[in-house]
MIKOLLUM-467452 format. One record per residue (C-alpha): residue in three letters; x, y, z; residue number from 1. Coordinates in nm, 4 decimals. Layout:
% residues N
residu:east:north:up:num
ALA:X:Y:Z:NUM;
...
This chain:
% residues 363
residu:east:north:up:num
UNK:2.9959:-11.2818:2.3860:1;
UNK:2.7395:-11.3520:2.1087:2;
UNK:2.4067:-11.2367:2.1059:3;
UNK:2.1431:-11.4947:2.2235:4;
UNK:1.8223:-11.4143:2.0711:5;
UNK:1.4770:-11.4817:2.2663:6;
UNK:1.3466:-11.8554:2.2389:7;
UNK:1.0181:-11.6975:2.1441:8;
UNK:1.1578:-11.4544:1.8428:9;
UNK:0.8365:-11.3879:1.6090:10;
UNK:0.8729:-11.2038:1.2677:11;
UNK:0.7192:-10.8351:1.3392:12;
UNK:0.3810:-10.8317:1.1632:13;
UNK:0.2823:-10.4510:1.1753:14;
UNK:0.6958:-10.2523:1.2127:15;
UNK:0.4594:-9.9121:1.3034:16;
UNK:0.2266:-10.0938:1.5615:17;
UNK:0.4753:-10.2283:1.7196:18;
UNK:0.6262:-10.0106:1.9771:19;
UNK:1.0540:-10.0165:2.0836:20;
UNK:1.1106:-10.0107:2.4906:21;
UNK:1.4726:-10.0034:2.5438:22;
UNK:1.5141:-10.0874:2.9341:23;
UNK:1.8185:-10.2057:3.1481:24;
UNK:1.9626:-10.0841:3.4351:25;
UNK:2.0732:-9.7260:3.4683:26;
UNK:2.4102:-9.6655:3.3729:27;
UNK:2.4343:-9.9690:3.1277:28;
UNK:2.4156:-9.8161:2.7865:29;
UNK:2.0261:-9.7341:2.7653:30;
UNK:2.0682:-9.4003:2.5978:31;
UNK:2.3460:-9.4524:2.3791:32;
UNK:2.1409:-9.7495:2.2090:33;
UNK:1.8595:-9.5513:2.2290:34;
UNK:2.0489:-9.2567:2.0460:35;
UNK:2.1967:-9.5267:1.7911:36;
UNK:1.8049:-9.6544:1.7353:37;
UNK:1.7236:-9.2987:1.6608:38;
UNK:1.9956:-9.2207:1.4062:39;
UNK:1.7299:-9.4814:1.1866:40;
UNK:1.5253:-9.3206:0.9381:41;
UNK:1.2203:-9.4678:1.0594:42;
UNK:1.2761:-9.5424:1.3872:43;
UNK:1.2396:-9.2226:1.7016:44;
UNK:1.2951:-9.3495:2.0353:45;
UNK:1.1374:-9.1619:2.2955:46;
UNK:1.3845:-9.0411:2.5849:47;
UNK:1.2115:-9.1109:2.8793:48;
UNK:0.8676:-8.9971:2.8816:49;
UNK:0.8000:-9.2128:3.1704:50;
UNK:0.4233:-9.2501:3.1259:51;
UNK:0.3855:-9.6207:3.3152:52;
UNK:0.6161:-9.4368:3.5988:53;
UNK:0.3378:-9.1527:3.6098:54;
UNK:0.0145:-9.3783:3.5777:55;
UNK:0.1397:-9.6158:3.8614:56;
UNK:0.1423:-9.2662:4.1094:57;
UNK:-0.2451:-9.2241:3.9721:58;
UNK:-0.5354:-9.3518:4.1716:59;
UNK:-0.6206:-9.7031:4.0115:60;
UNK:-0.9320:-9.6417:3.9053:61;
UNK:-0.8757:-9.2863:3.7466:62;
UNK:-0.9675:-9.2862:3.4080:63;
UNK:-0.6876:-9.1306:3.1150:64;
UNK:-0.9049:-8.8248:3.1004:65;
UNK:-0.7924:-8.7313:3.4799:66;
UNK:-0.4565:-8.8503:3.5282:67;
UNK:-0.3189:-8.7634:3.1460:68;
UNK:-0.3365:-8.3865:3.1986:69;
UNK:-0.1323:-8.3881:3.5502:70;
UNK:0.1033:-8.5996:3.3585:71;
UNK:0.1471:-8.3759:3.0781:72;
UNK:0.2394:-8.0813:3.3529:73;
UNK:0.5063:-8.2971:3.4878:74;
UNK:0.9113:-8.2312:3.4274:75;
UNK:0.9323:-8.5845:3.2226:76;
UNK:0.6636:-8.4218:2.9249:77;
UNK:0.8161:-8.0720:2.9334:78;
UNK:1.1268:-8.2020:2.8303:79;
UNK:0.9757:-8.3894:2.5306:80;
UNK:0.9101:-8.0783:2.3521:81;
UNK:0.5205:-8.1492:2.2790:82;
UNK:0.2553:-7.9793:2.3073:83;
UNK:-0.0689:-8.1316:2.4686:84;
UNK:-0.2918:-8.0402:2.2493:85;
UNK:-0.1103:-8.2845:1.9853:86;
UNK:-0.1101:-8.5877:2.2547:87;
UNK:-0.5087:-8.4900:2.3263:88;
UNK:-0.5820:-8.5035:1.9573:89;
UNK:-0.4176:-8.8177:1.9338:90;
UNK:-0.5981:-8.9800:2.2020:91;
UNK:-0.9267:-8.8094:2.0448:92;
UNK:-0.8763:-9.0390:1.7172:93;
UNK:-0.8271:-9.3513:1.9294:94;
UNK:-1.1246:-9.5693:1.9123:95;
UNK:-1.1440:-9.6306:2.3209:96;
UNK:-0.8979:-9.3204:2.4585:97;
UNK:-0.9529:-9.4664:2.8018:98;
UNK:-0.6988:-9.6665:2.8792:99;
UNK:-0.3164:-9.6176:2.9509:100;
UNK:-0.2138:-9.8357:2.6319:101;
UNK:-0.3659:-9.5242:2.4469:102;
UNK:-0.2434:-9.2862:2.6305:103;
UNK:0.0849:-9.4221:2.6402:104;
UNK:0.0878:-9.4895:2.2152:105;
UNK:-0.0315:-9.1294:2.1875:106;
UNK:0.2330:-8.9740:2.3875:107;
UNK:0.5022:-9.1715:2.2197:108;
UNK:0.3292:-9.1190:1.8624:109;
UNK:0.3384:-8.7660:1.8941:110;
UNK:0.7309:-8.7395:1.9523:111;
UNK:0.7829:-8.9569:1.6852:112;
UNK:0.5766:-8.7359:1.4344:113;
UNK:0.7626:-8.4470:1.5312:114;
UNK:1.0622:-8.6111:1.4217:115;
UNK:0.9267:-8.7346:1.0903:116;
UNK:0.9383:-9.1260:1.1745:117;
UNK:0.6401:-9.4060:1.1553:118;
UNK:0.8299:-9.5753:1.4228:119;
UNK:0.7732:-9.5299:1.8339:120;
UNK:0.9247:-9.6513:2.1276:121;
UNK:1.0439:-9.5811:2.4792:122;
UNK:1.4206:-9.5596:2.6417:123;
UNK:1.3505:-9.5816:3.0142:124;
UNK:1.5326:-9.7840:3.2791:125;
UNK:1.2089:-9.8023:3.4591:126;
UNK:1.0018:-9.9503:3.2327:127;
UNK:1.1853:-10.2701:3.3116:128;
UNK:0.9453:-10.2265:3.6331:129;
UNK:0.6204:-10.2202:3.3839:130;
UNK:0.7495:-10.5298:3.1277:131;
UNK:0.4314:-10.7141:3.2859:132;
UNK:0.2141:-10.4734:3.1860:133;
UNK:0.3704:-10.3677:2.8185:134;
UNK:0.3413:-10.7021:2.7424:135;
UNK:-0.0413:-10.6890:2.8334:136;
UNK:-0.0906:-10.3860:2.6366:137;
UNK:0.0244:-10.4293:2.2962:138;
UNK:0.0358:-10.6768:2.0871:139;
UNK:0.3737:-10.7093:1.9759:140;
UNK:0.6080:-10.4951:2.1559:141;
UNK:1.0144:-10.5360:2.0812:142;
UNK:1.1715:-10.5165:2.4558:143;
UNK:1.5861:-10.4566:2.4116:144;
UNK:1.7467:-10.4744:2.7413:145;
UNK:2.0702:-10.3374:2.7794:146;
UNK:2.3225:-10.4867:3.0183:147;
UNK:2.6510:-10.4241:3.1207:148;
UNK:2.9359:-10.5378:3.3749:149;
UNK:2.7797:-10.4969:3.7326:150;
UNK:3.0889:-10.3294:3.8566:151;
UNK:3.0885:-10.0788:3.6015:152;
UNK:2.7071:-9.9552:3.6457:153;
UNK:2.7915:-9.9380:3.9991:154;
UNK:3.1215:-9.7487:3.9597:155;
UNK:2.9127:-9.5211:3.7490:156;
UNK:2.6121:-9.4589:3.9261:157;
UNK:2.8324:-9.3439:4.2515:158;
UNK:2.8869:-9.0398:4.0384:159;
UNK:2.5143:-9.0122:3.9396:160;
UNK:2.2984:-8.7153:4.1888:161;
UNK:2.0108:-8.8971:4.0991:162;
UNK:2.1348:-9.2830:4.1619:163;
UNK:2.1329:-9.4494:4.5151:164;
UNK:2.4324:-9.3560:4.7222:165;
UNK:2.6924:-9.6481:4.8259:166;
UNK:2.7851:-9.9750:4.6283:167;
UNK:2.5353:-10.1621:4.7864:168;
UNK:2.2913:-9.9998:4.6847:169;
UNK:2.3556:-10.0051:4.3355:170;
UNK:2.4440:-10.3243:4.3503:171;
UNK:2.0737:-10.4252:4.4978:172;
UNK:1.9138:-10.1867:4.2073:173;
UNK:2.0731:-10.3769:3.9386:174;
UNK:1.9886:-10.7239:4.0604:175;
UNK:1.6373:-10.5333:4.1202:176;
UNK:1.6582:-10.4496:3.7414:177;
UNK:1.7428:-10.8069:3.6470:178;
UNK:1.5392:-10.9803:3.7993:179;
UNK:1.2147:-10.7799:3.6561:180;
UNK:1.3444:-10.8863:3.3244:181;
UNK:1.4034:-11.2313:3.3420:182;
UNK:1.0784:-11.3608:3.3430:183;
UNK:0.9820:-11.2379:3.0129:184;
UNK:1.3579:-11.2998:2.8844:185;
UNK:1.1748:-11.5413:2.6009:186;
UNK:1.0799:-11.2177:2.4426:187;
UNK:1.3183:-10.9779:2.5278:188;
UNK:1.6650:-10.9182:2.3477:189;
UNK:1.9543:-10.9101:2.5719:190;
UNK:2.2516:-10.6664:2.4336:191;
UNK:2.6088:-10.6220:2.6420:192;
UNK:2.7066:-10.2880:2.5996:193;
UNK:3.0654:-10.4252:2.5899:194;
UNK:2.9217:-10.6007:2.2802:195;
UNK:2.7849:-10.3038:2.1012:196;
UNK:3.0790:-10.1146:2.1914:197;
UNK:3.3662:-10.3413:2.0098:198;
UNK:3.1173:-10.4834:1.7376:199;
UNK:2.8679:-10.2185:1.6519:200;
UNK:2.7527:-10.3297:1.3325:201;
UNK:2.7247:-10.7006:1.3903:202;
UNK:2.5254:-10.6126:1.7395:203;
UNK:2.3223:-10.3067:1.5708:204;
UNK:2.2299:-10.5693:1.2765:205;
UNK:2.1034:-10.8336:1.5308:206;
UNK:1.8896:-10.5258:1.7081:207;
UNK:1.7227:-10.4464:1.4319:208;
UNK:1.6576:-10.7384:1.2688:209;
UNK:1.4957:-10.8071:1.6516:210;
UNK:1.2712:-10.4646:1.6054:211;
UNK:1.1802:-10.5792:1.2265:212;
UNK:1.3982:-10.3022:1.0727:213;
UNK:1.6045:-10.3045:0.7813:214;
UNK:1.9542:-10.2314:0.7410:215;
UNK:2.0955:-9.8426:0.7701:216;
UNK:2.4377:-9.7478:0.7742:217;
UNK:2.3013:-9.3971:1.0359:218;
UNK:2.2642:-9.6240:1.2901:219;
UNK:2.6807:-9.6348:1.3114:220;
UNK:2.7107:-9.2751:1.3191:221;
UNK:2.4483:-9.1664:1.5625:222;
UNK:2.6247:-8.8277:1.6451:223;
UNK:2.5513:-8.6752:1.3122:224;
UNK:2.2136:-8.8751:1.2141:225;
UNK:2.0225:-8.9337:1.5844:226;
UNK:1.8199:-8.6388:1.7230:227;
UNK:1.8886:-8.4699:2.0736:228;
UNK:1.5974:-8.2417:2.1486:229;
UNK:1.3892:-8.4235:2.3737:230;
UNK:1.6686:-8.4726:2.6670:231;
UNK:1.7786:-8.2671:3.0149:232;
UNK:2.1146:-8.1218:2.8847:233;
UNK:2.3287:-8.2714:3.1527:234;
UNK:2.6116:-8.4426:3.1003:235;
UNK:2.5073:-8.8130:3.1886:236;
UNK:2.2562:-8.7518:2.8786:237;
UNK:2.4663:-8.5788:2.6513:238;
UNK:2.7875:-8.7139:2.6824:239;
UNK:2.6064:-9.0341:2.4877:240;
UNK:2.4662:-8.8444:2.2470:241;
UNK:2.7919:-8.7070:2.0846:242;
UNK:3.0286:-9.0051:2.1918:243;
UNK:3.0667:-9.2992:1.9223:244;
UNK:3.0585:-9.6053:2.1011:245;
UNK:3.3802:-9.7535:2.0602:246;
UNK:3.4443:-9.4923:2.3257:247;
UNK:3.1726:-9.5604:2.5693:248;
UNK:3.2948:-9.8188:2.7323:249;
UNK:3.6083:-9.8352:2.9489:250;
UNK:3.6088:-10.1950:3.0136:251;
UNK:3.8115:-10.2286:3.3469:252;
UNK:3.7642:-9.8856:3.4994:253;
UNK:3.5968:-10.0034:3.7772:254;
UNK:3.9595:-10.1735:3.9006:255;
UNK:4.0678:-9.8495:3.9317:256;
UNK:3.7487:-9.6897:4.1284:257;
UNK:3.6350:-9.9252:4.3297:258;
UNK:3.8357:-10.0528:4.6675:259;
UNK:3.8707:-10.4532:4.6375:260;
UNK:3.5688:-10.4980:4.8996:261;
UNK:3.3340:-10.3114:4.6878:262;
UNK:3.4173:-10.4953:4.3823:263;
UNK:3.3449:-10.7938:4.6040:264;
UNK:2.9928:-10.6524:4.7080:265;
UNK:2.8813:-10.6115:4.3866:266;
UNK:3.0086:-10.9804:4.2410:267;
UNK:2.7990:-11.1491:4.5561:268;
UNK:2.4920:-10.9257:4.4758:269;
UNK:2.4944:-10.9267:4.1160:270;
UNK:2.6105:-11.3186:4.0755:271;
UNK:2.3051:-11.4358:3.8722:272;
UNK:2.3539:-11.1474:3.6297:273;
UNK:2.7320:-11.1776:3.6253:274;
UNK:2.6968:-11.5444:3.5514:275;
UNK:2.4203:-11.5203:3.2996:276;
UNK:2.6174:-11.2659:3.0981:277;
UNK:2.9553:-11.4039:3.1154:278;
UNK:3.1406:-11.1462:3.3690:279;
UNK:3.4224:-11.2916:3.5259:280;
UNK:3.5282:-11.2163:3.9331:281;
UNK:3.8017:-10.9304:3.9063:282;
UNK:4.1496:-11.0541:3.9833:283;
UNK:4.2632:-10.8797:4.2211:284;
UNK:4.5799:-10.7875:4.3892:285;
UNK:4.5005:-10.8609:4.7725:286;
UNK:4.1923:-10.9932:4.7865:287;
UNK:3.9216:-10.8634:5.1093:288;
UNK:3.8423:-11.0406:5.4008:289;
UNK:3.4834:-11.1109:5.4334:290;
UNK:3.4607:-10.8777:5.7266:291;
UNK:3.5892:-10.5887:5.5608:292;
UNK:3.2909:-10.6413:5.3027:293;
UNK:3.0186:-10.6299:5.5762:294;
UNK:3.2078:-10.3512:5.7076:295;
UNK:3.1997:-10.1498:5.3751:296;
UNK:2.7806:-10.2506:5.3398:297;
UNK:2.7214:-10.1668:5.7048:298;
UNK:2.9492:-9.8118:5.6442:299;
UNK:2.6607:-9.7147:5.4095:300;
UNK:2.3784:-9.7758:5.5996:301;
UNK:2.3161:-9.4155:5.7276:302;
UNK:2.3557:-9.2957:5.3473:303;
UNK:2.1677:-9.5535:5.2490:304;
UNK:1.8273:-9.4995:5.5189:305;
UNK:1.8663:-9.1010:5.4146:306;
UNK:1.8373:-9.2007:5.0684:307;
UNK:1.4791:-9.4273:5.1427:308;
UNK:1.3781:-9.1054:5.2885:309;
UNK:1.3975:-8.8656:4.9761:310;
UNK:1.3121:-9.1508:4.7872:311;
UNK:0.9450:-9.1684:4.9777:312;
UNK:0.8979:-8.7809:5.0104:313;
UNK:0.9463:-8.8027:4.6133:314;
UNK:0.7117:-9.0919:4.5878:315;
UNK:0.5021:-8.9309:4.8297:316;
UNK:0.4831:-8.5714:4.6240:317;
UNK:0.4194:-8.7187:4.2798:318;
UNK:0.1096:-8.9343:4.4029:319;
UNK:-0.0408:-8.5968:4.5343:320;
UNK:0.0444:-8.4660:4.2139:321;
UNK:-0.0971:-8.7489:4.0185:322;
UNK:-0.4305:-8.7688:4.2101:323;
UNK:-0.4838:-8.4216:4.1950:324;
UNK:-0.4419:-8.3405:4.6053:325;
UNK:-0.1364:-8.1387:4.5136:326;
UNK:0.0307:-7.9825:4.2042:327;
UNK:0.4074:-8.0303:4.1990:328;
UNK:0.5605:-7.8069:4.0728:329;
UNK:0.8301:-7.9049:3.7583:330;
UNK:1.1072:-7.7827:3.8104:331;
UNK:1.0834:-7.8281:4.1959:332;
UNK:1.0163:-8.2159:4.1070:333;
UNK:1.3232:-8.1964:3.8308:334;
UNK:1.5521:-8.0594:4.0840:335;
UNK:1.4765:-8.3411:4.3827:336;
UNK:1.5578:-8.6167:4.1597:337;
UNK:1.9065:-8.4679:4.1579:338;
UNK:1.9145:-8.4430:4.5087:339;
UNK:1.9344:-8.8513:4.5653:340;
UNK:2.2765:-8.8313:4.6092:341;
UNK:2.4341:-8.5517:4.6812:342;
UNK:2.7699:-8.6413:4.7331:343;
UNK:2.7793:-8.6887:4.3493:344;
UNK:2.7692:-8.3344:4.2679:345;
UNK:3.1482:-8.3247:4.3702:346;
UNK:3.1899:-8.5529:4.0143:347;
UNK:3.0429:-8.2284:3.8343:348;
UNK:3.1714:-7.8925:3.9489:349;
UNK:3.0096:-7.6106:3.7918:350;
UNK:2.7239:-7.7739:3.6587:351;
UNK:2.3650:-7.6190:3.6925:352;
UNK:2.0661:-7.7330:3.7152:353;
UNK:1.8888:-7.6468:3.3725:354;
UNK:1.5373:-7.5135:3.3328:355;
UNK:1.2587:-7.7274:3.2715:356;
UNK:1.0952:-7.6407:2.9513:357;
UNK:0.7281:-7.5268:2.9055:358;
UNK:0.5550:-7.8116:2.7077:359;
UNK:0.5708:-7.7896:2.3393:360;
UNK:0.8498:-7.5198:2.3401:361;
UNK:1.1673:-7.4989:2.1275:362;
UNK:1.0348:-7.7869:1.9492:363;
């Protein structure tokens, strides 16, 4: 399936004012683009900083000066590797410094110093909730969605601790996740990961001729060329980050892992992205009643209403943090997010929970 660039496509005027926000829905190739973007010479994509995420748990009115430093003692910033005092002098050398556009280009500025690039941007899944307001901020921001077969994000998130438990529920976050971006889908570029997967170089020459960079032969070999030191080491994270990405993508797997009503779930949730992106219903060898779908989405209700329930307390904890009620603790906050779904953990025997980093360390 060819690329279809946005209706609105505009020359970049400014390459270094103009931030990169790679969104899409989790599971659908976010970080191994992002990784790919970062094996560029002049391009460092920020892994998840999460700033918008951070500023929405802030009181409204709070100004930067009170809701930046509770930000900067959150899990997200530790694992960046920077120290505040570089993000403060940033924001210091900003003409207004009070308002989250700054705060958000310092942040993002800062990591992409360290790593010796003029060029910043943002990998975050959840910034696909913010599009309104990135658009509102800068000027000319370059927006590269990632999407990928419905079936396999869910089939992939149902090993994820930190994803929504059951197929209908992953099903319902993706269609969440599309439908944020299609409203600004005139100016944002839309990239299959099955695409970038079996035609690297003709889909990584159509990105960055979308960002307004030139040509670089790195951006093929991101496991040598593309920095690792601002992610979690978990295996979700990492496994993209040494993996080319003709070997990403198992195309199909889902056939195998999913039973014939969930792959029927997610193809009545997820139409309007299957259809926009050219996904085909599964054949399939005996095909589900419709009852034994309802049963499957009713089967995960009790999963589903504990999950809404961690999901709150988590909401609930970082506003606290964020308005300075409560300080939450990072690594206590690090280690909840893994507790979404615990039935995942099964899907990673052995694997520990790493330590959050102080901010600025090992950099």
């Amino acid at each position: 399936m060819a690329l279809a660039p946005p209706t609105r496509e505009r020359p970049v005027r400014d390459p270094d004012e103009s931030p990169i926000f790679v969104v899409g829905a989790a599971r659908s190739g976010t970080t191994l683009l992002r990784q790919m973007l970062d094996a560029h010479p002049r391009i460092h994509v920020t892994h998840e900083s999460a700033v918008y995420f951070y500023r929405s748990a802030a009181p409204r009115a709070a100004p930067v000066r009170e809701w930046l430093p509770r930000y900067m003692d959150t899990f997200s910033f530790a694992w960046l590797r920077v120290a505040p005092g570089e993000v403060l002098g940033e924001l210091a050398a900003m003409p207004s410094r009070d308002r989250t556009v700054d705060a958000v280009r310092a942040v993002l500025r800062c990591k992409a110093r360290l790593r010796g690039k003029p060029r910043f941007g943002e990998k975050n899944p959840l910034d696909a909730l913010s599009l309104g307001r990135i658009f509102r901020d800068f000027a000319d921001p370059r927006v590269v969605c990632m999407v990928r077969d419905p079936r396999a994000t869910v089939a992939s998130m149902l090993r994820m601790p930190w994803a929504p438990p059951g197929v209908a529920l992953g099903a319902l976050l993706g269609r969440l996740m599309h439908g944020r971006v299609q409203p600004f889908a005139d100016r944002v570029l839309e990239v299959r990961l099955e695409d970038l997967a079996a035609e690297p170089r003709e889909t990584m020459g159509a990105v960055l001729r979308f960002v307004g960079e030139p040509w670089d032969d790195a951006v093929l070999d991101h496991v040598r060329h593309a920095s690792r030191d601002d992610v979690a080491p978990l295996p979700w994270f990492t496994g993209a980050a040494i993996t080319p990405p003709a070997r990403d993508v198992a195309e199909g797997s889902w056939r195998t892992s999913l039973s014939p009503a969930a792959i029927r779930l997610v193809e009545r949730v997820d139409r309007d992205a299957m259809t926009r992106y050219g996904y085909a219903p599964g054949r399939l060898e005996r095909e589900p009643a419709a009852a034994d779908v309802a049963a499957l989405a009713l089967a995960e209700l009790p999963a589903a209403a504990r999950f809404a329930r961690r999901l709150a307390a988590y909401r609930r904890a970082v506003g606290r943090h964020m308005s300075g009620r409560e300080r939450l603790d990072p690594q206590r906050a690090f280690e909840a997010t893994l507790r979404f779904n615990p039935d995942a953990w099964r899907s990673h025997p052995g694997l520990r929970v790493p330590s959050v980093p102080s901010p600025g360390a090992d950099r």
